[in-house]
C-alpha positions as CSV (number, residue, x, y, z in Angstrom):
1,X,-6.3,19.2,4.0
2,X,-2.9,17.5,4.9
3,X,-1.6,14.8,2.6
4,X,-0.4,11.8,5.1
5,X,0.1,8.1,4.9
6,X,-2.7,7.9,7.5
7,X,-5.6,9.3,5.8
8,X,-7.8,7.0,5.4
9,X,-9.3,8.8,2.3
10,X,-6.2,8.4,0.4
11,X,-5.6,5.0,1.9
12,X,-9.2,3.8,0.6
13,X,-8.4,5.3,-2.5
14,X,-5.8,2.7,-3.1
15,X,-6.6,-0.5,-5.4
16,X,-6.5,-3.6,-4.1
17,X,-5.1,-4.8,-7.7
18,X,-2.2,-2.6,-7.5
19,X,-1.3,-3.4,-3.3
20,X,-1.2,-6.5,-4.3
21,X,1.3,-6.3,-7.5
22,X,3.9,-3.8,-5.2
23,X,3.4,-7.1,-2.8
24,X,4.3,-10.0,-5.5
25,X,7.2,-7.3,-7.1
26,X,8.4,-6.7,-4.0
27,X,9.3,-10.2,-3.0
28,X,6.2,-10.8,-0.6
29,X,4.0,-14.1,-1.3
30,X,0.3,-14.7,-0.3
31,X,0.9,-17.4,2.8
32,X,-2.8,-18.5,3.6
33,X,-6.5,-17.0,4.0
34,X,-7.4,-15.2,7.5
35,X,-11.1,-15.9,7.8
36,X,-13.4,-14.9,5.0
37,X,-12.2,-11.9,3.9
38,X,-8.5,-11.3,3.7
39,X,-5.0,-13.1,3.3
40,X,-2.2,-13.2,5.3
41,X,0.7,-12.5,3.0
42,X,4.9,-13.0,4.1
43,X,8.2,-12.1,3.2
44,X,11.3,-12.9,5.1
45,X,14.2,-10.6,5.3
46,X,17.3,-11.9,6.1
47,X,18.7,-9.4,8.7
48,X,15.3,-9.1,10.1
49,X,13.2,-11.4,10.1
50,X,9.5,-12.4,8.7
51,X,6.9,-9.7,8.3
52,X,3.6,-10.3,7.9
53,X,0.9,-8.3,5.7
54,X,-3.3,-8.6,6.3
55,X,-4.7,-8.0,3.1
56,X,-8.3,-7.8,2.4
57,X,-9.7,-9.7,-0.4
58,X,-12.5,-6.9,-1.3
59,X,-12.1,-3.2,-1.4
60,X,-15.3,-2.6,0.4
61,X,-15.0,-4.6,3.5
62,X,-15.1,-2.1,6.3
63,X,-11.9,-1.9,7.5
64,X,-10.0,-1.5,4.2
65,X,-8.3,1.9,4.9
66,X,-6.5,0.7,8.1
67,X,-5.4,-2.7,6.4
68,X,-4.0,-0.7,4.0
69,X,-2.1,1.6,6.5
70,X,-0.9,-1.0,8.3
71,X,0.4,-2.8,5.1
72,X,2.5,0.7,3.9
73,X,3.6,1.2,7.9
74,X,5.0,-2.8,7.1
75,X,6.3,-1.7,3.7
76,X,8.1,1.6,4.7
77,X,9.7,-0.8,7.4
78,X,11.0,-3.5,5.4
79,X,12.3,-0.9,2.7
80,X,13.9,1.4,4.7
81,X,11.2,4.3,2.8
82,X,8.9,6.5,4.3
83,X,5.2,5.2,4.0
84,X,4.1,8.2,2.1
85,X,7.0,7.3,-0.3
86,X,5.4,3.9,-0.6
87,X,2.3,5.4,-1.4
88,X,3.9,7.8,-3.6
89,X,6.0,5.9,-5.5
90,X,5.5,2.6,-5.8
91,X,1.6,2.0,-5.9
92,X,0.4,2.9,-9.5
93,X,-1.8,5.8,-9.7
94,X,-2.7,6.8,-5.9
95,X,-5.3,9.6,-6.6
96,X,-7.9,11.4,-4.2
97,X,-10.5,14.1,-4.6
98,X,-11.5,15.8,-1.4
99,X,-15.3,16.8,-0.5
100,X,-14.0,20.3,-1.4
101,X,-13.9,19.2,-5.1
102,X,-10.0,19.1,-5.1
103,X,-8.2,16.9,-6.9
104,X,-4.5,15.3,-6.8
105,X,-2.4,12.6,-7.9
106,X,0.4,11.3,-6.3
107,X,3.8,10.2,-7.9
108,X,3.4,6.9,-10.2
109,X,5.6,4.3,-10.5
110,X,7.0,4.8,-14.1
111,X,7.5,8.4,-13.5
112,X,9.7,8.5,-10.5
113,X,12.0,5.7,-12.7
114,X,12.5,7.2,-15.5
115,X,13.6,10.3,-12.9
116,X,15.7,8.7,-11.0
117,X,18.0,7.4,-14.3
């Protein structure tokens, strides 16, 4: 199995509780509710603009995986990163098990700083 930013495995895998601390470390702030079961959250860049984030409020509302996607395709944007480096790296303990029994974890947070020193 390939290991991509698109997966919506992996992407399901990620906790809301963790999406949304990158969002409120990273500068982004929760704007206003979108119906019943998500926010709309902002951040505005001053070269580029305001950017816009749909999160879910619940990790088992249906379309979870592809809110998430879209939020790391907005993140890898607005920081210049790839989105499997946002996944990697700054979401806390990304970790998937396929049907095939296999297991991984990606890169946490922590790690990849005390690395990069």
């Amino acid at each position: 199995m390939k290991v991509t930013a698109r997966n919506p495995e992996i992407l399901k895998s990620v906790k809301l509780e963790n999406l949304r601390n990158y969002l409120l470390d990273s500068g982004w702030y929760e704007d206003r509710p979108f119906l019943e079961n998500a926010t709309i959250w902002l951040k505005q860049e001053p070269n580029n603009g305001e950017f816009e984030i749909l999160l879910p409020l619940r990790q088992d509302v249906g379309d979870y995986a592809i809110r998430v996607g879209e939020a790391v395709k907005t993140l890898a944007e607005v920081e210049n990163r790839t989105p499997i480096g946002i996944l990697g790296v700054a979401l806390d303990n990304v970790s998937y098990t396929s049907n095939s029994g296999i297991s991984f974890s990606l890169f946490r947070r922590r790690v990849m700083k005390t690395v990069e020193k």
